[in-house]
N, C-alpha and C positions, 0 to 999 in steps of 0.2 A: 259321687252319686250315692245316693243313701236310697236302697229298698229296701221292701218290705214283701213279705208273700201271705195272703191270706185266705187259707180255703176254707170252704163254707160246707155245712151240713153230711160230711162225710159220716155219715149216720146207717149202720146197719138198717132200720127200719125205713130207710128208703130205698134199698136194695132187694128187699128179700119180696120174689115173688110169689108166696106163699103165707106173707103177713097180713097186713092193714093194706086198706087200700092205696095207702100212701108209698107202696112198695114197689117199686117195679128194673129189675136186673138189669134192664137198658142204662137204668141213671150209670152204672158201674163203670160203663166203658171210661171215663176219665180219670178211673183211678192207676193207672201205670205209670199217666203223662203226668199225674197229679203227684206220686210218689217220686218221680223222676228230678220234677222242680225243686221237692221238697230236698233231693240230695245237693244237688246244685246253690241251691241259698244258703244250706248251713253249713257246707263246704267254702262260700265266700264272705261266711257271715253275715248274712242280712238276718234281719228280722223276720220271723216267724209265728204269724199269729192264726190260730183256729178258731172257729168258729162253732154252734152246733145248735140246732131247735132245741128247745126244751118247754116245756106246757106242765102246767100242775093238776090239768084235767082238761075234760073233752072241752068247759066253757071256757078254758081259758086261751082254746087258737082261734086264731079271726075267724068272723062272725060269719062268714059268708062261704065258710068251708065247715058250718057244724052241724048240716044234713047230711053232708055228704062220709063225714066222719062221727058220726053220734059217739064211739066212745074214747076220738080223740087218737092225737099219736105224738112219739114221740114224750111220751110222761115221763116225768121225773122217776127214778128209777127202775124205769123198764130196762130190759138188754136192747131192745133196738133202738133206745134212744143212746146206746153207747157209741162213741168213735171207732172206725175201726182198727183192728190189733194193729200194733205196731204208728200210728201215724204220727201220733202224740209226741214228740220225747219229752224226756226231763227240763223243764222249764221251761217250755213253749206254753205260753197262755192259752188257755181256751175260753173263750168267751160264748154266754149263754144269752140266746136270743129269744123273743115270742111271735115274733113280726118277720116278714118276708127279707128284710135286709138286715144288713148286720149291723147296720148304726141305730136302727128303729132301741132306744131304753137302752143300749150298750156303751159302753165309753171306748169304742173303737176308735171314734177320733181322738181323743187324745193320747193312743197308744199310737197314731200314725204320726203325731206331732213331728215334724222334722222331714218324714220321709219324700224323695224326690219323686217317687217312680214305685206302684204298687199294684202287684200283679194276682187278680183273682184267678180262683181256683175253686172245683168241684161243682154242686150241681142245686140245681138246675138253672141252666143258663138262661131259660128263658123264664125262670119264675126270681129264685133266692140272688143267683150271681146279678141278674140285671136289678133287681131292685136295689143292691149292694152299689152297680156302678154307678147308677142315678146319684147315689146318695155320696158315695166318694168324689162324681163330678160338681157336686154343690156342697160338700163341707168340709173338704181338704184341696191342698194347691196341688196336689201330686198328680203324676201323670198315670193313667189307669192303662195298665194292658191287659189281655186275658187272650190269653195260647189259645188254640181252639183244643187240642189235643187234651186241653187240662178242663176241660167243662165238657157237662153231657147235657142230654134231655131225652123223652121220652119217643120222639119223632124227629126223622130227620127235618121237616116244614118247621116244628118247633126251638130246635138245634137254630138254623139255619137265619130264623127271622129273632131269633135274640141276639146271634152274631151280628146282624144288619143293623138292628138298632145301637147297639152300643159303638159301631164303626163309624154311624153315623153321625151319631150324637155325645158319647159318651166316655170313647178312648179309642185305644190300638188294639185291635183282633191280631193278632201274631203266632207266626207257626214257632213251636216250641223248641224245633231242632234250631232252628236259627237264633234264639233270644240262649240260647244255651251254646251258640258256637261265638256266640259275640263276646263273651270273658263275663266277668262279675258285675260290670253296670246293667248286662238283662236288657240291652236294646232289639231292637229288631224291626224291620220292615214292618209299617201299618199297611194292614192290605185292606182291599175296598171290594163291594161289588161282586164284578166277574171274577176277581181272585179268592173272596170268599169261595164264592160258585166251585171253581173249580178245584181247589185246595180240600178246604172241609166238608162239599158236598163227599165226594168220594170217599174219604176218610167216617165219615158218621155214617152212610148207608150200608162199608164193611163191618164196622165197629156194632151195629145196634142188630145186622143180621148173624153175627155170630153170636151177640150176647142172647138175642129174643130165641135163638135155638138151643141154648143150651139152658134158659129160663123155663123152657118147655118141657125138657128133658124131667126123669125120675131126681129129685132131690134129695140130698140127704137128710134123715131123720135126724129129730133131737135140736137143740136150743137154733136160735136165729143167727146168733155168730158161725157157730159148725156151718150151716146150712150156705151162708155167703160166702165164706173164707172158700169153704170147696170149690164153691160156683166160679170163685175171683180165680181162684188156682188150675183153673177149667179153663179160664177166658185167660189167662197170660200166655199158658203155654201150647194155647191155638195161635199164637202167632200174630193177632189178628190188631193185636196193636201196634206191631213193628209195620204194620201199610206205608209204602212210601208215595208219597205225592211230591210235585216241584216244591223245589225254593222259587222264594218270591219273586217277581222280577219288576221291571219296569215298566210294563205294559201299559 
């Protein structure tokens, strides 16, 4: 069984709630589950590939978001369109996108060539990651799953109706302790429905009530990395991503 893991837009400038509008510290909560995976793949050696927006001015992101962002985000050289510290290593690809998904102008597919089984990661589930699974359920064979633990959103209603669409249509929603207690092929119960409900509702309305309060909170001064890094360092060691919910069952 050959995987792959590719997470999507882990980008300061969508975190920081103090930036561009495109910012907001909720996205954040999948970054524990998101680094979690990330040790797990390349401890079994899979493939690991990143992702990340990148725009060379305000006209150059989709048309239908350049009222809402007149001077654009995520620009080539900005810091917040940087990755965050640490996610990267040494020879992991990063691939640069314009478009909501990761194969939109990218040679994504041909870097999944072979792969069995390919699990999204990071954010937004209900804008970047679903546009991603669309596009993996039509121009790759591989079987898509995405952790809920390893994706966020802004709202739990928005969390929650990206997770529906992609279970329904588009792959396996899977809880991440289990795709990580099954060994190195990364299987794990597809859960549906009322297990969504009950699984990742709980989990995302802890997750985005501790992020949204301490998004609230006084920030730190000074560049847009300091100010997230603190914030992520804030949100780990509340605990608030160790929440436990059931394993799957058969219901």
């Amino acid at each position: 069984m050959t995987c792959a893991v590719v997470t999507i837009d882990l980008q300061y400038e969508f975190m920081d709630p103090n930036g561009s509008a495109a910012g907001h510290f909720e996205k954040s909560v999948c970054v524990p589950g998101v680094q979690t995976l990330l040790e797990a793949a390349r401890d079994h050696g899979h493939r690991v590939i990143h992702v990340r927006s990148i725009h060379e001015d305000a006209g150059s992101i989709p048309k239908h978001l350049r009222a809402s962002f007149p001077s654009g985000y995520c620009l080539r050289g900005s810091p917040g369109a940087e990755m965050l510290a640490g996610l990267v290593l040494e020879g992991e690809p990063v691939i640069e996108k314009g478009r909501f998904s990761a194969f939109a102008g990218t040679d994504l597919r041909d870097r999944l060539a072979g792969v069995d089984r390919v699990v999204l990661a990071g954010l937004a589930v209900d804008c970047c990651v679903l546009a991603t699974a669309f596009d993996a359920a039509r121009d790759t064979d591989a079987e898509v799953l995405v952790p809920y633990q390893a994706v966020s959103a802004t709202s739990p209603a928005l969390y929650l109706a990206g997770l529906g669409i992609i279970a329904k249509s588009l792959g396996a929603v899977v809880d991440l302790r289990e795709l990580l207690e099954n060994g190195g092929d990364f299987s794990a119960t597809a859960l549906q429905g009322d297990a969504i409900d009950r699984m990742a509702g709980p989990w995302i309305h802890q997750q985005l009530s501790v992020a949204s309060a301490l998004a609230g909170s006084p920030t730190t001064p000074g560049p847009v990395q300091s100010r997230v890094d603190a914030l992520l360092a804030e949100f780990v060691s509340s605990g608030a991503s160790l929440l436990e919910t059931p394993l799957p069952t058969n219901e």
